[in-house]
C-alpha positions as CSV (number, residue, x, y, z in Angstrom):
1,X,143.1,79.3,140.7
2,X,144.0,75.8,140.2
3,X,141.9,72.6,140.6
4,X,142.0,71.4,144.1
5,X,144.3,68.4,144.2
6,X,141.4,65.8,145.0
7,X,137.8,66.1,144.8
8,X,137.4,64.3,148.4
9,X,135.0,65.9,151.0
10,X,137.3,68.1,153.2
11,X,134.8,69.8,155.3
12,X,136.4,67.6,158.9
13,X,139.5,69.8,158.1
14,X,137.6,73.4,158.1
15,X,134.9,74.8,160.4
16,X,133.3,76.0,157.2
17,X,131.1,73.4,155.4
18,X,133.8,72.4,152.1
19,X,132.4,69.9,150.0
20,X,132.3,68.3,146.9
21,X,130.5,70.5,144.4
22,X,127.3,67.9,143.1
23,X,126.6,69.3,139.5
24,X,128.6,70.9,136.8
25,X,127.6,73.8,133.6
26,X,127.7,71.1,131.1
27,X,124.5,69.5,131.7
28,X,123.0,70.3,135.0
29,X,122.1,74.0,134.5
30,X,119.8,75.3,132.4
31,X,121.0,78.9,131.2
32,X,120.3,82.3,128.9
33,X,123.1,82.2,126.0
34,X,124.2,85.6,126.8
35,X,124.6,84.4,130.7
36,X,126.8,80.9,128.9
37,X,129.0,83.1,127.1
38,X,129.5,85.5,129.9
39,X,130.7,81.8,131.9
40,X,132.6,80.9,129.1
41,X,134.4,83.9,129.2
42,X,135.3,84.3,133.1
43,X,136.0,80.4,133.0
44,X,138.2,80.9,129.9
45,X,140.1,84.1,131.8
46,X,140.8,81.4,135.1
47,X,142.1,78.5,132.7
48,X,144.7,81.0,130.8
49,X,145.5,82.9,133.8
50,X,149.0,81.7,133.6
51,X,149.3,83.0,130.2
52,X,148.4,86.0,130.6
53,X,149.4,87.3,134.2
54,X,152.9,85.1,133.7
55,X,153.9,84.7,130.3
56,X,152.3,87.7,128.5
57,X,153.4,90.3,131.9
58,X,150.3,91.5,132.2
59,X,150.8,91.0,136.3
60,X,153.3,93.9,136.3
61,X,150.1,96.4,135.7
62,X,147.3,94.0,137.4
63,X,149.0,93.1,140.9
64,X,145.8,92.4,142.0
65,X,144.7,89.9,139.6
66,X,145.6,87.3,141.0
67,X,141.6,86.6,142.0
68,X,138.7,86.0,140.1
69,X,135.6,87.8,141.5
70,X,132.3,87.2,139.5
71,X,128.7,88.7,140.7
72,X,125.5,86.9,139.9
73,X,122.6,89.1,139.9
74,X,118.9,88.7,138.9
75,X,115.4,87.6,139.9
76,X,115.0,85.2,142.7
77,X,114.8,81.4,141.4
78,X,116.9,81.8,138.6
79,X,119.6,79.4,139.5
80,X,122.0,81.6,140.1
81,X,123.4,79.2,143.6
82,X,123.1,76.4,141.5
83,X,125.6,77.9,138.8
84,X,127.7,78.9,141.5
85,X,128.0,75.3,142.7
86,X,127.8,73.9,139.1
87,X,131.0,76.6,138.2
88,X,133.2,74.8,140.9
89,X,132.6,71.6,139.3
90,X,133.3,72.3,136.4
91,X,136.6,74.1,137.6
92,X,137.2,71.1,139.8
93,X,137.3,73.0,143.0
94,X,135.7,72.3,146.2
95,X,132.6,74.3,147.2
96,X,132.2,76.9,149.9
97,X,128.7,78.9,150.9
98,X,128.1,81.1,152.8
99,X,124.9,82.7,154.3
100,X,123.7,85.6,156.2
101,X,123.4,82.7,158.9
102,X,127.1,81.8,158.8
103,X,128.3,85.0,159.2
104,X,126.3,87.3,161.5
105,X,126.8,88.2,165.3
106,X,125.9,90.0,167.7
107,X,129.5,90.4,169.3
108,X,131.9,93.1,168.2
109,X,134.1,92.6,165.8
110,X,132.7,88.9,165.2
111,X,131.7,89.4,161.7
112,X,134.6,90.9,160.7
113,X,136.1,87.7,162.2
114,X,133.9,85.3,160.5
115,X,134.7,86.5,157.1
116,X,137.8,87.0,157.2
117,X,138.1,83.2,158.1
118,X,136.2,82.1,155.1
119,X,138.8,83.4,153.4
120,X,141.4,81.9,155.1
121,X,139.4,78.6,154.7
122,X,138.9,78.5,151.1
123,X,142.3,79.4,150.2
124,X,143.5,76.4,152.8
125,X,140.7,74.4,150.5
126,X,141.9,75.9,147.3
127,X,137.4,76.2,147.5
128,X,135.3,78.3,145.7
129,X,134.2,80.6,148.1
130,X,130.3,82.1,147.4
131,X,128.6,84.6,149.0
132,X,124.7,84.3,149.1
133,X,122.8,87.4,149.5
134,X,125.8,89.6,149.0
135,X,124.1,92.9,148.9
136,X,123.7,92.8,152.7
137,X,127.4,92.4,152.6
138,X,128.7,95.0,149.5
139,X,126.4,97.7,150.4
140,X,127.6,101.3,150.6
141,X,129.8,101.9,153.6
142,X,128.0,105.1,155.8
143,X,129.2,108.7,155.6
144,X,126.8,109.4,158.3
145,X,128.0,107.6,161.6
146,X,125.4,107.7,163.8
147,X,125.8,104.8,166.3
148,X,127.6,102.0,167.4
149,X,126.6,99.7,165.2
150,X,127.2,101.5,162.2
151,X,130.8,101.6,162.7
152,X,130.6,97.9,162.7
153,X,128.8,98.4,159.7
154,X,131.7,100.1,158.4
155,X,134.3,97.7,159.2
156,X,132.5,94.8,158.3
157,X,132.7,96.1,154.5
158,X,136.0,97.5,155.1
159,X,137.3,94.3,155.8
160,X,135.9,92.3,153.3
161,X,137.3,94.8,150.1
162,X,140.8,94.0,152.3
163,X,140.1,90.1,151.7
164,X,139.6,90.6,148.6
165,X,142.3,92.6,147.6
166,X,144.4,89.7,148.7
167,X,142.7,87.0,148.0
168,X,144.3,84.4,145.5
169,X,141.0,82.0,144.7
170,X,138.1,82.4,142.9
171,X,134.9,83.9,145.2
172,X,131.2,84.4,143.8
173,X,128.9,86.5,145.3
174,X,125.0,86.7,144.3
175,X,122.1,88.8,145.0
176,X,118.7,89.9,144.2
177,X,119.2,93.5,144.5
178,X,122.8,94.2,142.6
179,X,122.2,97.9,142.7
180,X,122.4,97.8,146.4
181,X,126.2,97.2,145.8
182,X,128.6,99.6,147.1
183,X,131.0,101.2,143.9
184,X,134.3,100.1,145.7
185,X,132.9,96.5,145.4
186,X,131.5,96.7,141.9
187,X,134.5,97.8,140.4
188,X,136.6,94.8,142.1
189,X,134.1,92.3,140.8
190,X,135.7,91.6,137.2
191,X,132.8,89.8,135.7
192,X,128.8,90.4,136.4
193,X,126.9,87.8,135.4
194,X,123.2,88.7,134.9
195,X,120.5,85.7,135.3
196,X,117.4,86.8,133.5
197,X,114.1,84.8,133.7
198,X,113.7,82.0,131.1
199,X,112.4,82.5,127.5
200,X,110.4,80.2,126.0
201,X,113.3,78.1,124.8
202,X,114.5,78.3,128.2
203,X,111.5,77.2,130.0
204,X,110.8,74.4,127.7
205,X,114.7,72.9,128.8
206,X,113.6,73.4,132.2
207,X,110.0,71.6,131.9
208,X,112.1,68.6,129.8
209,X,114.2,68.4,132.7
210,X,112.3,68.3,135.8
211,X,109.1,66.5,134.0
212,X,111.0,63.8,134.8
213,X,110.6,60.6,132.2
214,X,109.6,58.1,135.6
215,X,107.0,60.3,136.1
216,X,103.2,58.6,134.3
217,X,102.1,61.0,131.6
218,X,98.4,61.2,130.3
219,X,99.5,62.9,127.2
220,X,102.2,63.2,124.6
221,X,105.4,64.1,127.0
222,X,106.8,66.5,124.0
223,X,103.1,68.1,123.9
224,X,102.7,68.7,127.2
225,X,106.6,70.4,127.2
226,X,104.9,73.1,124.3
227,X,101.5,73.7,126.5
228,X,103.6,74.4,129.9
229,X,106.1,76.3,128.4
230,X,104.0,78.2,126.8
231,X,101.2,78.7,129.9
232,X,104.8,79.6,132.7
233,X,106.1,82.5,131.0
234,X,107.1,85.1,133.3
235,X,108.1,81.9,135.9
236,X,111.5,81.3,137.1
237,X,112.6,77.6,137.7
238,X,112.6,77.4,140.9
239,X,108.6,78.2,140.5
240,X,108.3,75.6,138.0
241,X,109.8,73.2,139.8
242,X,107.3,74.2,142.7
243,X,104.8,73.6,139.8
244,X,105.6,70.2,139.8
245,X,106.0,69.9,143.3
246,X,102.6,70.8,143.4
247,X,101.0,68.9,140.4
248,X,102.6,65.5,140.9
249,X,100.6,64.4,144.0
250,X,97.6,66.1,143.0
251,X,98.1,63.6,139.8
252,X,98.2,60.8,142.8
253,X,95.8,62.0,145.0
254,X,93.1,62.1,141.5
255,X,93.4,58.1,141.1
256,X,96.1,55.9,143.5
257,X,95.6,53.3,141.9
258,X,97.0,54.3,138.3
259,X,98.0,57.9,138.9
260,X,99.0,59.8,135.1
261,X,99.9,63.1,135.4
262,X,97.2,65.4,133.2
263,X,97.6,68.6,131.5
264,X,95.1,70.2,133.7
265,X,97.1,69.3,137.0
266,X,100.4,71.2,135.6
267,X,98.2,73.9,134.7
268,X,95.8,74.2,137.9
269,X,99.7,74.2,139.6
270,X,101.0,76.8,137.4
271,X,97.6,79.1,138.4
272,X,98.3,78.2,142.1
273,X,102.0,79.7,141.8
274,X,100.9,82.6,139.8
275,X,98.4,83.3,142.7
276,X,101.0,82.6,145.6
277,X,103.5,85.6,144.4
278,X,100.8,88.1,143.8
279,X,99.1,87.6,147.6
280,X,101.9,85.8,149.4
281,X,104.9,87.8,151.0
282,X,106.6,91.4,150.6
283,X,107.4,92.5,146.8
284,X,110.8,94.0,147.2
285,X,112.2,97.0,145.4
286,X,116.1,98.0,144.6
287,X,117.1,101.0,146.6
288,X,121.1,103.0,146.5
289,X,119.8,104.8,149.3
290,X,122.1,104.7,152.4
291,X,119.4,103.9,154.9
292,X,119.2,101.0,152.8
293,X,122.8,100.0,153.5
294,X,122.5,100.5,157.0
295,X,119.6,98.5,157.5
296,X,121.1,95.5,155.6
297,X,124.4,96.1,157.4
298,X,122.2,95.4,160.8
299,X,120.2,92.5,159.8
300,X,124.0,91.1,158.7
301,X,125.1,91.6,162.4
302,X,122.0,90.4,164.2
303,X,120.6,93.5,165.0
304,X,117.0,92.9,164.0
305,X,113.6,94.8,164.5
């Protein structure tokens, strides 16, 4: 769990995408204090690792602490890949993701294959290896065998909790549904890391960061701050930067010719996103349930409706 020797791109040497991590915690990510002391801790527990596995003995009764294995769970939008990339930086690793994309097939046994080699390439990269939409990978492994594809199902999972028993690095998985997780993964993950929605505090560090000072402002910058993060409670930051997204050429498209950037755009855009998660999409719901497993398990390996 060591910095990686240089930061340089080394993604020509992997068939995984390594790269460079782009942000770090210190400034780049905007989070709950409970969630940046939970950091503080896991990130404190990598850099003394030495200490306390070596020096103190502690290895002799945790063999297989040798990882670090964090979970990131909470509402969509919350930044929780961001911190993941933002946590190699600061650790000074290289940065390794992995989607549903990068690892289904249809092929026997193919999955299996495809994680166990993202293993194999982060611990050649000395990368931080993180796992997006993890519940489809750490549901519950089925009791109830009732076709081909669920034994696939089954060894899929079993051999990702024999990667991680072995693995050496530091692997991050995150999901929207964290009781979806089997209890043979939860209790190998040693530190879960909830991301909650921002408070008011938090909101108004994300509106001073994304209302970026280039941007032409009709009104007191520090005013406007208050009123929006006061008006997007209940938002997450991805949705406020959709806000903006929204309100900044609606500030342009209102006069060309000296655009400013009015409290009632940011707030007719705030209305618009409010609108867009009642109507737009499915509302998903947690469910333990195995049915639930399975059906995650064949969406992992590209067995679809």
């Amino acid at each position: 769990m060591t910095a990686a020797e240089n930061s340089t791109d080394t993604s020509h040497r992997s068939p995984h995408a390594v790269r460079t991590p782009r942000t770090t915690l210190g400034g780049d990510v905007v989070l709950a204090p409970e969630t940046r002391r939970m950091f503080d801790e896991a990130i404190g527990a990598m850099r003394h690792h030495k200490t306390i596995y070596s020096d103190w003995g502690f290895g002799s009764v945790d063999p297989t602490g040798r990882n670090m294995i964090l979970n990131f769970y909470g509402p969509p939008g919350t930044g929780k890949t961001l911190a993941a990339e933002a946590l190699a930086g600061t650790l000074g690793l290289p940065y390794l993701r992995l989607g549903i994309a990068e690892l289904e097939s249809k092929f026997v046994g193919e999955t299996a294959k495809n994680i166990s080699a993202a293993f194999n390439a982060a611990a050649t990269e000395g990368a931080l290896l993180f796992f997006d939409e993890a519940d489809t990978l750490l549901g519950a492994r089925l009791s109830s065998v009732t076709q081909g594809i669920d034994n696939e199902i089954n060894a899929m999972r079993s051999t990702l909790l024999i990667e991680l028993e072995r693995f050496e690095g530091v692997a991050v998985f995150a999901t929207n549904f964290a009781k979806n997780y089997d209890s043979a993964f939860v209790s190998r993950i040693r530190y879960h890391i909830a991301f909650k929605l921002p408070d008011l505090e938090g909101r108004k560090q994300l509106w001073a960061k994304m209302l970026v000072p280039g941007a032409p402002l009709a009104e007191d910058r520090e005013t406007l701050i208050e009123r929006c993060a006061t008006a997007s409670e209940g938002l997450s930051g991805r949705e406020i930067r959709t806000v903006l997204r929204t309100a900044f050429p609606r500030a342009i498209q209102d006069n060309e010719q000296e655009p400013r950037v009015q409290w009632t755009h940011l707030e007719s855009a705030i209305a618009d996103v409010r609108t867009a998660r009642r109507n737009v999409g499915k509302h998903h719901h947690a469910d333990d349930g195995e049915s639930a497993s399975a059906e995650a398990g064949r969406r992992m390996l590209g067995f679809k409706d």
